[in-house]
C-alpha positions as CSV (number, residue, x, y, z in Angstrom):
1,X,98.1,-1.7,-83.3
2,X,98.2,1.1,-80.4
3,X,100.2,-1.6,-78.3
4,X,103.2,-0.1,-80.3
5,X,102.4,3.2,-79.2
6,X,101.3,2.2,-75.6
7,X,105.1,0.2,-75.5
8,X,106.8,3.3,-76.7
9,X,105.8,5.5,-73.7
10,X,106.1,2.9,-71.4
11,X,110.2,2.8,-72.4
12,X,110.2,6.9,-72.5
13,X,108.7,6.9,-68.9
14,X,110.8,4.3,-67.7
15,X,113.8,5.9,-69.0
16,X,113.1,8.7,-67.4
17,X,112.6,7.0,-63.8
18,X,115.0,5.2,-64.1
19,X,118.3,7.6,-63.0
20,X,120.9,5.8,-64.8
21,X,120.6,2.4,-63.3
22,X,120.0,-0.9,-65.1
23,X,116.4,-1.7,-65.3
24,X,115.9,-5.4,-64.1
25,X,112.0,-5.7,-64.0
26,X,108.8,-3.5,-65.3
27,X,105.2,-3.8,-64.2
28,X,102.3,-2.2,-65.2
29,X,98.8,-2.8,-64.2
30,X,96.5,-2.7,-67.5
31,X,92.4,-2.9,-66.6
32,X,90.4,-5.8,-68.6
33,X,88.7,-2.7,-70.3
34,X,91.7,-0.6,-71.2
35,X,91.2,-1.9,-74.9
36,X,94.6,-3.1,-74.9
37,X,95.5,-7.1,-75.5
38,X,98.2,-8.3,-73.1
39,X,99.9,-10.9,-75.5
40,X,99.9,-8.0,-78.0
41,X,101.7,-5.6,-75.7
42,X,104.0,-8.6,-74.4
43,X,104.9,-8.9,-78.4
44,X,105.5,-5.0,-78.9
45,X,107.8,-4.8,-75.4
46,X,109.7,-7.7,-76.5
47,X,110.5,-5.7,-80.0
48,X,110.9,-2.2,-78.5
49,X,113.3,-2.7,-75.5
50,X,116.1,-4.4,-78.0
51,X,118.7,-1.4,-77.5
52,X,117.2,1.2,-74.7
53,X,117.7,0.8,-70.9
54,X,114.6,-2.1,-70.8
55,X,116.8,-3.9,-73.3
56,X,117.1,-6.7,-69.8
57,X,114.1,-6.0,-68.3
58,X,111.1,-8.3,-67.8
59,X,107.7,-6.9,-68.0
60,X,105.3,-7.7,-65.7
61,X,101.7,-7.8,-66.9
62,X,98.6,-7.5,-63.5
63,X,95.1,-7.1,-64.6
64,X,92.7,-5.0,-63.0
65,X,89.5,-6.2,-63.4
66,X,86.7,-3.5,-64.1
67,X,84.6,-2.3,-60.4
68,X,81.4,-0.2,-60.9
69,X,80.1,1.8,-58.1
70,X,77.5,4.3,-57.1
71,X,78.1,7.8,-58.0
72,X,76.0,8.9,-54.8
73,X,76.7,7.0,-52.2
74,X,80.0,4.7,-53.8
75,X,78.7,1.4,-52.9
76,X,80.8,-1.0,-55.0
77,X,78.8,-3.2,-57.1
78,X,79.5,-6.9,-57.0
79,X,80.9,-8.5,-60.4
80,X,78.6,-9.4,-62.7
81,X,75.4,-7.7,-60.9
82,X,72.9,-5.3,-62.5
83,X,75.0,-1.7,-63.5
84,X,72.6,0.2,-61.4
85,X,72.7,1.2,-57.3
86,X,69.9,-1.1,-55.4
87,X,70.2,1.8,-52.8
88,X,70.1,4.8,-55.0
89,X,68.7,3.2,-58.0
90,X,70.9,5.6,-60.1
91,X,73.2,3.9,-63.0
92,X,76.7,2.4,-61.7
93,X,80.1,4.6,-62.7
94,X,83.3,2.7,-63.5
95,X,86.1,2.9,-61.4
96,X,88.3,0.8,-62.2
97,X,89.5,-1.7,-64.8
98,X,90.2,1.3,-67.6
99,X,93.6,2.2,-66.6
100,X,96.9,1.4,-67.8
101,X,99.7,2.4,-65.2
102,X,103.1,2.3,-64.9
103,X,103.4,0.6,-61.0
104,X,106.8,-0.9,-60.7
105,X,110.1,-0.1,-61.9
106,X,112.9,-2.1,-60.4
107,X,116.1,-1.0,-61.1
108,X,120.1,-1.8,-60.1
109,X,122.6,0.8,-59.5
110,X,125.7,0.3,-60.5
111,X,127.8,1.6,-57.3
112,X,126.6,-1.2,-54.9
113,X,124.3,-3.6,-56.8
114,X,121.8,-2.6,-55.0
115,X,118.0,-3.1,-56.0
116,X,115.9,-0.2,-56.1
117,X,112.0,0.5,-56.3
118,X,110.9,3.0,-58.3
């Protein structure tokens, strides 16, 4: 299973963001054709964090539903609707919904308590 994998760079990256604070909450947007199965990745965090600096972090999980649009003239194609420009008549690109990204990180620092965004 690559949600392993995907989990495993989510902590490195996080640890690296993070400057030394306490991680308190992580969320990533993941697009419904990313290939990747939310519960899956849910499982895998829940395994990995035990013992690095997401060890009392919550993971956040958005979807990012898939958006085709016209290469030529970027008209965004309603969901659901024929993969191919009524205007241009040329085949839709994707857009969106094949990411996985990293959007959140909030983290307390120790000195004040404070919350930061990362």
């Amino acid at each position: 299973m690559h949600e392993y994998s995907i989990i495993h760079a989510l902590v490195e990256s996080v640890g690296a963001h993070a400057a030394g604070g306490q991680v308190r909450r992580v969320r990533i947007e993941i697009g419904t054709l990313a290939g990747v199965d939310a519960g899956l990745l849910t499982t895998a965090y829940e395994v990995a964090r035990i013992g690095t600096i997401c060890a009392e972090a919550t993971l956040e999980i958005t979807p990012v539903h898939a958006q085709w649009a016209c290469p030529r003239c970027e008209r965004i194609l309603a969901r659901g609707s024929k993969l191919q420009c009524p205007e241009c008549d040329l085949p839709a690109a994707l857009t969106r919904g094949d990411e996985i990204v990293l959007a959140q990180i909030e983290v307390e620092i120790e000195e004040g308590k404070e919350s930061s965004h990362v």
